[in-house]
Structure formats: C-alpha cells, structure tokens
DRENVOKE-805508 format. One record per residue (C-alpha): residue in one letter; y, z, x negated. Coordinates in steps of 0.001 Angstrom, whole numbers. Layout:
// DRENVOKE-805508
A	Y	Z	X
...
***
This chain:
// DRENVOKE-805508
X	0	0	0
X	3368	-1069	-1278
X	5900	2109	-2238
X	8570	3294	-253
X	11740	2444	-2354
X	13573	6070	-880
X	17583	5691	-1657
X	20014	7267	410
X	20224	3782	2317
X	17018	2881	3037
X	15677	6082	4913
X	15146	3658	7752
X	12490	2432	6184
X	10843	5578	5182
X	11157	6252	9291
X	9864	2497	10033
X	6750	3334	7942
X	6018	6468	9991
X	5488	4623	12634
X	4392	6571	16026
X	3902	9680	13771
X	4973	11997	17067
X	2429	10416	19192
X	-200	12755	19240
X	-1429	16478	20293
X	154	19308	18651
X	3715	20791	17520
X	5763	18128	15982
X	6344	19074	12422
X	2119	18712	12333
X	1869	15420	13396
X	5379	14427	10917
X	3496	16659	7926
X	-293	14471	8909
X	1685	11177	8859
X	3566	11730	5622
X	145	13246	3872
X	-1489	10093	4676
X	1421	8026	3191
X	1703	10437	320
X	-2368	9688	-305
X	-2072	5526	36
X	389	6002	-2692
X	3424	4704	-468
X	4833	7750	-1529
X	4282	8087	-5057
X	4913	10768	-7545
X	8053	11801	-8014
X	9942	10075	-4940
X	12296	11875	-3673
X	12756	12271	202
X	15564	12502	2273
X	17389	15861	2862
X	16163	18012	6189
X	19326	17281	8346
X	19604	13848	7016
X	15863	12844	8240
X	15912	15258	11174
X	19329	13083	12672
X	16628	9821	11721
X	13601	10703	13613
X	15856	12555	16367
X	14327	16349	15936
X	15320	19621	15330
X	15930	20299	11370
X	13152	22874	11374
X	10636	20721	12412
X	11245	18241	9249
X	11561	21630	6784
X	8120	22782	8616
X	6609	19736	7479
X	7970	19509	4262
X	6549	23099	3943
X	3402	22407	5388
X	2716	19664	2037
X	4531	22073	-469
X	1742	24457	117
X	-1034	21658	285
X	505	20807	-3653
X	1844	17252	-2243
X	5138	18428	-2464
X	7669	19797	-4941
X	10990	21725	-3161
X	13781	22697	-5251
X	16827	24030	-4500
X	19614	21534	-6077
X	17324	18575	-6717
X	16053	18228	-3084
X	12475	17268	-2043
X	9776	15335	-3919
X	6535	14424	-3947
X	4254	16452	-6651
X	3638	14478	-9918
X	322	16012	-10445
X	-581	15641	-7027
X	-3949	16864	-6521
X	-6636	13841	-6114
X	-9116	15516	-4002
X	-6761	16859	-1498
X	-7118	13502	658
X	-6699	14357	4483
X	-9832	12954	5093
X	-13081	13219	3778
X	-16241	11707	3822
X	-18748	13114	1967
X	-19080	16928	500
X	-18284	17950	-2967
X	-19592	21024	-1646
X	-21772	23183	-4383
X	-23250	24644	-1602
X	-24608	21617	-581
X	-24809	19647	-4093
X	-26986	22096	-4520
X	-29470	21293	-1939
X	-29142	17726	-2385
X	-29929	18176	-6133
X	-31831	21491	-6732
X	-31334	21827	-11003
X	-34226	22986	-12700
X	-34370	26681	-13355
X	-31574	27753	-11164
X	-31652	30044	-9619
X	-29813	29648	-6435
X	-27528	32033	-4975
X	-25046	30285	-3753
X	-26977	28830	-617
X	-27423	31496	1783
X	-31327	31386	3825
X	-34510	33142	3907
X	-37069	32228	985
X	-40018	31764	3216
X	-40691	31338	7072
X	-42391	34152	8588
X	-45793	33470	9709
X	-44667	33864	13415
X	-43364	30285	12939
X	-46728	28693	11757
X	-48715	30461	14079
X	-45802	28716	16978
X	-46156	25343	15592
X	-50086	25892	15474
X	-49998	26803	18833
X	-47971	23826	20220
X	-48746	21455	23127
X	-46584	18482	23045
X	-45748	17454	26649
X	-46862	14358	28946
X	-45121	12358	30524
X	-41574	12919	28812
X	-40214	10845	26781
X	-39078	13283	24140
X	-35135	12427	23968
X	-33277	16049	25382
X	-29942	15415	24191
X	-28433	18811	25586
X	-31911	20559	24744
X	-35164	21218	26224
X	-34540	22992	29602
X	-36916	25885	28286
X	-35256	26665	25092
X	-31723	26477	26954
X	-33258	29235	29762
X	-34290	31347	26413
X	-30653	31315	24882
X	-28973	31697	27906
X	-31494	34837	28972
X	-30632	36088	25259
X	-26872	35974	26222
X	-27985	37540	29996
X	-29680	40420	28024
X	-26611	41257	25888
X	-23939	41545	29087
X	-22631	38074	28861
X	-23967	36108	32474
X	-25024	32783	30949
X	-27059	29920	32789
X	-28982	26905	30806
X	-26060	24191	31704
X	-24024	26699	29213
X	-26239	26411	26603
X	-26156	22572	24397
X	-29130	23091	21841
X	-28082	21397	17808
X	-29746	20544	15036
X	-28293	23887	13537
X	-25513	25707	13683
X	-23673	23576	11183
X	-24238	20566	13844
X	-22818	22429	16743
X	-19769	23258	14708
X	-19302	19772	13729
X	-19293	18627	17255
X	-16980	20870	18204
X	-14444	19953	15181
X	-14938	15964	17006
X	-14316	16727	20234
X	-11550	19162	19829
X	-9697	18580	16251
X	-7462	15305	15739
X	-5775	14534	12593
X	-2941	16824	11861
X	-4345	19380	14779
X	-3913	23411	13422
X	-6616	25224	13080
X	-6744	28889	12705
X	-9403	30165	10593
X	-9931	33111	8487
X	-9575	33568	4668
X	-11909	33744	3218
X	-14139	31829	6006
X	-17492	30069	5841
X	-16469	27028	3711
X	-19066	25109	5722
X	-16555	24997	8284
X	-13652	24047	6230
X	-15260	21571	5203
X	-15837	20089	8426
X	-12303	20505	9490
X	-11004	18743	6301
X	-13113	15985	7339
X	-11687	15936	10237
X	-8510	15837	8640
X	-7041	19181	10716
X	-4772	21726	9021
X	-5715	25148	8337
X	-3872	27998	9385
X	-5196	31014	7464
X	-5447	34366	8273
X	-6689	36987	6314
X	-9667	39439	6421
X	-9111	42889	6159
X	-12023	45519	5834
X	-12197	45492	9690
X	-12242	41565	9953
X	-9506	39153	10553
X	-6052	40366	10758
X	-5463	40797	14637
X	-2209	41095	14709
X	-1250	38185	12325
X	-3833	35758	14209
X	-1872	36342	17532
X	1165	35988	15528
X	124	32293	14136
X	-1469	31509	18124
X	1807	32350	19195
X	3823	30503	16581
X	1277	26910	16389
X	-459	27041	19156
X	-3565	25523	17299
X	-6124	22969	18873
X	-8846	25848	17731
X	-9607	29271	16305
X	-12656	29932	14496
X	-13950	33435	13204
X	-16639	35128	12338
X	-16747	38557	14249
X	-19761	39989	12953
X	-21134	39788	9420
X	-18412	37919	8113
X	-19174	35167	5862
X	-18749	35937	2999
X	-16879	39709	3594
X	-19156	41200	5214
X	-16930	42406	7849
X	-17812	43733	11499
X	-14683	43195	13646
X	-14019	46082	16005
X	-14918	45707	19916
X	-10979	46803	20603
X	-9676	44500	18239
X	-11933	41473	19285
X	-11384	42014	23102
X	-7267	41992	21802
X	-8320	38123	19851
X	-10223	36963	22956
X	-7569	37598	25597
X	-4543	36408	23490
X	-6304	33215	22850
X	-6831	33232	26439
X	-3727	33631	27645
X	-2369	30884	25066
X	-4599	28159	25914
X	-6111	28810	22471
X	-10003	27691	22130
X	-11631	30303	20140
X	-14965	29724	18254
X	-17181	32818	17463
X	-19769	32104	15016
X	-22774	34000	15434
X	-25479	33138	13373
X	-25343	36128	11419
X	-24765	38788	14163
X	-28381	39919	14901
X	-28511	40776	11078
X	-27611	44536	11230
X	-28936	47159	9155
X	-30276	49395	11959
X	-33052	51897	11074
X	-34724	50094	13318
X	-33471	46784	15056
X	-34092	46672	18408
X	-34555	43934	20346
X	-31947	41733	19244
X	-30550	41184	22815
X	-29731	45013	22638
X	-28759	44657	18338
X	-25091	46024	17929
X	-21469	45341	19129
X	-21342	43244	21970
X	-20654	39378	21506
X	-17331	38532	21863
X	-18009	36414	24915
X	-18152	39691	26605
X	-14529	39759	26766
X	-13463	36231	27807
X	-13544	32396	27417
X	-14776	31838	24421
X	-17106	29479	22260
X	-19979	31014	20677
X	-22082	29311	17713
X	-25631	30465	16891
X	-28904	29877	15140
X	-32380	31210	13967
X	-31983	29309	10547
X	-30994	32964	9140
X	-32916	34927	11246
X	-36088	32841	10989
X	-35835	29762	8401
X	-33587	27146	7121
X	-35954	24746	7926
X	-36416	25503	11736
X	-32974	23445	12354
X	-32013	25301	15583
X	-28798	25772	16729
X	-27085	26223	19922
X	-23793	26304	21431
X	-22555	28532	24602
X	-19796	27307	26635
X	-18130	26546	29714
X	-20611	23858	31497
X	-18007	21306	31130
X	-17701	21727	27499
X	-21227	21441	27013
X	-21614	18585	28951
X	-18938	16815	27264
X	-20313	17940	23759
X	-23778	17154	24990
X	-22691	13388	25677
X	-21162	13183	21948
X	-24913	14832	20535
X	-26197	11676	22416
X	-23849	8995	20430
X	-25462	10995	17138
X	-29247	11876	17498
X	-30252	11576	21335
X	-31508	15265	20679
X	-32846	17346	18360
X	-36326	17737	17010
X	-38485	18038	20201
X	-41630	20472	18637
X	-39274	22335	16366
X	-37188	23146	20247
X	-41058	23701	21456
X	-41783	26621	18624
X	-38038	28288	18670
X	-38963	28512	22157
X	-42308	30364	21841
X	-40617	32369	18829
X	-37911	33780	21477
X	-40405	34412	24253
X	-41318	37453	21754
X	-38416	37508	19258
X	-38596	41363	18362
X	-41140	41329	15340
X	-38752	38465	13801
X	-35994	39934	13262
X	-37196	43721	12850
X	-39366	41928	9532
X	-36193	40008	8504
X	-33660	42718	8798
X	-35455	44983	7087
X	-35989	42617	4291
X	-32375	41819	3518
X	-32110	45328	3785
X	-34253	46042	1197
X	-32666	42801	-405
X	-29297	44043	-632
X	-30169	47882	-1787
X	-32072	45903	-4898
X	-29399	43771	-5671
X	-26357	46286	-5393
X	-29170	48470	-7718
X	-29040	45469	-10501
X	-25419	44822	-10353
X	-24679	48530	-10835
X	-27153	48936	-13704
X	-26179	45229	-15558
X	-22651	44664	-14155
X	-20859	47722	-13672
X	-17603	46775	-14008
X	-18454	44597	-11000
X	-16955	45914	-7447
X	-18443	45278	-4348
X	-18677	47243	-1035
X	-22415	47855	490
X	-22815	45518	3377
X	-24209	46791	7030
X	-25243	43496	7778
X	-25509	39827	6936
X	-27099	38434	4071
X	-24752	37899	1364
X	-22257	40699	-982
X	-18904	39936	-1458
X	-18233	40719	-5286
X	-14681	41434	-6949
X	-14847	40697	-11073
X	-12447	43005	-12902
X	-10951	40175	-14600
X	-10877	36527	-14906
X	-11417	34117	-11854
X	-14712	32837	-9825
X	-14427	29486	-10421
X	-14603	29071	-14226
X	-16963	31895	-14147
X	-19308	30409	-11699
X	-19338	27399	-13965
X	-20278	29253	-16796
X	-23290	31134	-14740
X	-24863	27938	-13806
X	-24984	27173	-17398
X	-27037	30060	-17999
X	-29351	29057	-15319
X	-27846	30777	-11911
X	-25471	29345	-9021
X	-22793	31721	-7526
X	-20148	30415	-4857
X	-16376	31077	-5785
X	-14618	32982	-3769
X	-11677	30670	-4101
X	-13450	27978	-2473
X	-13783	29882	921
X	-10210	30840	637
X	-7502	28360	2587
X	-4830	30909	1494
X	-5590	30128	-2225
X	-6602	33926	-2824
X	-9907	35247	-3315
X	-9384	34322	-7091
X	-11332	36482	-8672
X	-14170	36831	-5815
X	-17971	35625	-5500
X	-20683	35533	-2725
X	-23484	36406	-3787
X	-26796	36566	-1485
X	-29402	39070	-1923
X	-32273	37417	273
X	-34773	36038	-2772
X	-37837	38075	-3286
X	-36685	41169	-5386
X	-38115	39798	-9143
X	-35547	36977	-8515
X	-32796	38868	-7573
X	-33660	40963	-11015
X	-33689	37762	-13509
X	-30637	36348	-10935
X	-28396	39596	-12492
X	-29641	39710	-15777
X	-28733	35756	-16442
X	-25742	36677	-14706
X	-24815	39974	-17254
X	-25863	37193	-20192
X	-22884	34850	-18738
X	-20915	38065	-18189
X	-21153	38762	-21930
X	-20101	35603	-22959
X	-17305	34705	-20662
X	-13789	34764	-21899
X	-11388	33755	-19192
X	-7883	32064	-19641
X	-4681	33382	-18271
X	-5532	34435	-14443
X	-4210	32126	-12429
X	-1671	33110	-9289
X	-3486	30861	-6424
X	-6535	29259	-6847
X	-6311	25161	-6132
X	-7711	24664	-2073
X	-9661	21637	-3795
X	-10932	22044	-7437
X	-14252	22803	-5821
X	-14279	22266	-2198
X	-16433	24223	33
***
C-alpha cells in the first residue's frame, strides 16, 4: 500500500484513506484506533509519520477531540504510536512486527509446544492430566453406536446436552438442553463466541493476567483488550464496572474460579456485583469454568454440590466448560450454557465449521457424567497431592521463589525475586523444561517477572521438572528488568 504523504495540507487524504472507519459497532475512538492500526500495519503509515494534531483531525472527521486523543492513546499503548508533548504524534519507528491486528496462526508456546513436542522436555507449560482415568476406557469399551442416525449433532447429542444442563440444575442454576451447545472443547466454544460476538476494533474486557488461550483468540479476531487486573480475590470489581461503564465492551471474559494462571477464587458478593453490572449495561459476560470443579476439598463431593456457586446463579451470563481438565485432554468435550437463542445462533456457526463434534467421544462423556463422582474425587485429589509435591521441590531447590499455595486448579502462579519470565523461560527450555511467562498472559504488560507453572505430572517428573529448573536458576543472569513486558514478544 502506497504511504500517506501527512503535511499540514493534505490531512484530507489521511481522512479519504480512512474510509467508513465509523461504520461499525462500538464507541468511536475504537473503530478510528482499528482503522488507523490497520493502516499503520499495511505500512500506509510508516515509521516516523507524523499525524495531525487532536483538534485539527477531530474538526476533519467531525468528532469530539477526545475521541481522536482516545485513539491515539489506544495505539500509544499497543507501541504503534509515539506521543510527545512539543513534537506532536507519530507513528513508532520500532514498531513492533508481531502486533498485527489480525492473526492467523499461533505463535503460542503453549501450543508450539503441542504441535512440536522437543525431545526431553519436560512440559509444564501446557496445562492437562498425564493419563485418562480408566473410567474413560471402560466408557468407550462400553459404547453402542446408534442406528438409524446419521451421526452429524451440530448443537450436541440430545443426551449429553440433558447431562450438562442437569449438572447446571443440580448446582441452583435452572438449565434445559436447548441451553446447552456441546464443542469440541472448551477452547472451541470460546472461539465461537469471539465470531459471533467480537468485530474488529470491538473492546473486550478481560483480566490480567487471563488465560492467554483466549487472548489469543481475541487477537485473531482482531478485538481490543481492555485489562483489568487480578487481585488475591480475583478480578478487580470495582475497576471492571468502571471500564463497563466507561467502553461499554462487545464482551467480558473472566475466570471466577481457579483463575488461570492466579489461582484466584472470586467471592460470591463480589461476582453477584460483576454479573448484575454487566447486566444492567448490556455487557455479555463470559465465565469460564473449566477449572471450577477442581477444589481442594477433603473430600469433593459430587461436583454438582463442589464449592461457590456458578456465577450463572446470579444473572445472564455465558458460562464455558469442559472435562478436558477434569478427565483428559484428549476427551475434546466442551460445552457452552446460554440463553437458547445464543445457542442456537452459535450452534448454526458450529455447523459452517465441523457439523458436530465427535459423536462416540459425546457417547462416553455422557456415560462418564451419568456417574461423575469417582472422576473428579480421583482427580482432585491428585492435583492435590500434585501441588503439595511441587510447592515441596520449589521450597527445597528454589527458595528464593514466591508463590502462594493454591485451593484449586491445576497450575501455581510463581513470582522470581529478580529478573523477568520471558528470558528466563527461554533459558529453562534450554535445560530441558518449558515454563509459560507470565508476561504473555498479561494484556497490561505486567506480570514481568511471573510464571505458571502446573503441578499435574506424576510426582518423579515434577522432581527432575524443579531440579532442571534450579540448574537454569543457577545459571541465569538477567539484564536490566524491564518496566512493561512487550504484549507480543511471545504471544499467548
């Protein structure tokens, strides 16, 4: 694309190449900053250019002057933009490459991994049981593949959707099966959401740090975050009714229980305060779930009895779940609980992608719920006994290491006395182990000198897991600790 030649008498062009850039959903100075990312990215704005004053492009595209310093903001913190007082407005010369609006495939280590396991690592940074329980086997050993059906249930098989909804029933949240679209995981349902309700340059309000599975998907998507951060009792109330208020974003996603990667619970007062304000401003809010049955009871109960109650309890909202924690990775079932029209609507978009998900996989989650107890009592009490060996090994090995004990989930969140996640993490997989960076699950920049670590491998591997880790320790010599940690370098 051919550069914008900016001079004070040409700023009709700059507003000629926006084009429609106000046509669209969402407060005006998101759609301006989304248009001028894009033609910051195709190089029509290129390094260095200098844009037009606030006032002087606010009387152009016929808007208030905040919206245009909004915008302008919006890039400044994204690194597109430089803003000086005296020499105006330009666009960053070191502009950061991977910061496209869009993207199309991950860069995320998380996933890299997975794609391309490297010998002898040991993997930490990818969050699942080890093994399937032998409740699963004896399911799919057990299985009678229907007549007479053709196999293709885009929303779900009706028996599966009558288990989840019953699971819901159970907990105090009155759910029926047309609420209830099943996914091929958790990560699918989230991803349909993120199509049917994101559009480029759509807010976003998500937590920091967050599950950078999600970010990813609303990068793709090419949405912009609105961080809020997590406190030790979960997302900062307050401040996320503040930002609803303020942006009014196209969604809010959180994590209420088990935060990933914190570890957080967030209080039933608190989350009944986050469902009704997002009510009451037209917000949707997404609860991810797939790690609330993991609670460190004595002994779990059934988990339609397990802990706080779901935030659904308290209004309208979107709930995400799976048994790819609970039971295995590799059972890739996922569901998500709605308002009937929703899921109808999302279950018409699963058709465009995969006319349904795995038929005897929906068949064995199905017999696995109809007696779900033994599950998770087995799996909680092995991340239990997970997590009490790994905090053990970090103490012993690492003790200049921080981290709080968990009282659920499956990972720790881990504070290094010096240094930052990132280049450390790069050193640890030299030495044969792969952390996640807290920076990468950060859309404020923070979480610097953070990393998740999981404690669900079989306790031996956990052991070796620290002791390469202590090896790396030894050897790592950080440079000067960065202030905010690049929202790209490794994207997650």
């Amino acid at each position: 694309m051919e550069p914008i030649n900016l001079t004070p008498h040409t700023i009709d062009v700059l507003v000629a190449r926006l084009g429609r850039w106000s046509a669209g959903r969402g407060p005006l100075y998101l759609l301006l900053a989304a248009r001028l990312r894009r033609l910051i990215d195709e190089g029509a704005l290129p390094p260095g250019a200098r844009l037009p004053p606030d006032r002087r492009l606010a009387t152009a595209l016929a808007v208030g002057r905040t919206t245009v310093v909004a915008a302008y903001d919006t890039l400044r913190q994204e690194g597109r933009l430089v803003r000086r007082q005296g020499s105006g407005t330009r666009v960053a010369r070191a502009a950061l490459a991977p910061a496209a609006p869009r993207v199309t495939e991950t860069s995320n280590p998380l996933f890299l991994h997975l794609l391309e396991a490297p010998d002898d690592v040991i993997l930490l940074s990818c969050a699942a049981p080890s093994q399937p329980p032998p409740e699963l086997a004896e399911a799919y050993r057990s299985l009678v593949l229907p007549d007479g059906d053709l196999g293709y249930h885009p929303a779900g098989l009706g028996a599966l959707r009558t288990a989840v909804a019953g699971r819901y029933a159970a907990r105090g949240v009155p759910t029926g099966p047309a609420q209830i679209l099943v996914t091929t995981g958790a990560q699918q349902g989230l991803s349909l959401l993120t199509r049917l309700l994101l559009a480029p340059g759509d807010g976003v309000l998500v937590e920091a740090p967050t599950y950078p599975g999600a970010l990813d998907l609303f990068r793709e998507a090419a949405a912009v975050p609105l961080p809020v951060a997590v406190g030790p009792d979960g997302v900062d109330v307050a401040e996320a009714i503040r930002v609803m208020e303020r942006h009014r974003p196209s969604l809010a996603y959180v994590v209420a229980r088990f935060q990933n990667p914190t570890g957080t619970v967030l209080p039933p007062l608190a989350g009944r305060r986050l469902v009704e304000a997002a009510n009451a401003l037209g917000v949707p809010l997404v609860d991810d779930e797939v790690l609330a049955d993991l609670a460190f009871a004595p002994e779990p109960a059934e988990p339609s009895d397990s802990g706080e109650p779901s935030l659904s309890a308290y209004g309208d909202v979107i709930a995400v779940g799976s048994l790819s924690k609970v039971v295995w990775g590799g059972l890739r079932i996922g569901w998500v609980r709605g308002p009937a029209p929703l899921i109808a609507r999302l279950a018409r978009l699963k058709a465009l992608h995969d006319l349904g998900s795995d038929l005897p996989s929906q068949l064995a989650a199905t017999r696995l719920l109809d007696d779900f107890g033994p599950v998770l009592t087995a799996r909680t009490a092995s991340a239990r006994a997970g997590h009490d060996h790994l905090r053990a090994e970090l103490a012993r090995l690492l003790p200049s290491w921080s981290c709080a004990p968990a009282t659920g989930g499956q990972t720790l969140w881990v504070r290094l006395p010096h240094g930052d996640g990132v280049s450390f993490a790069q050193l640890a997989l030299r030495h044969g182990v792969a952390v996640l960076p807290g920076a990468t699950t950060d859309a404020l920049g923070g979480s610097i000198r953070h990393l998740r670590l999981h404690f669900l491998a079989p306790p031996e591997v956990l052991s070796e897991a620290v002791r390469r880790l202590a090896a790396a320790w030894a050897e790592y010599a950080p440079g000067p600790d960065p202030e905010r940690a690049s929202l790209h370098g490794i994207v997650v």
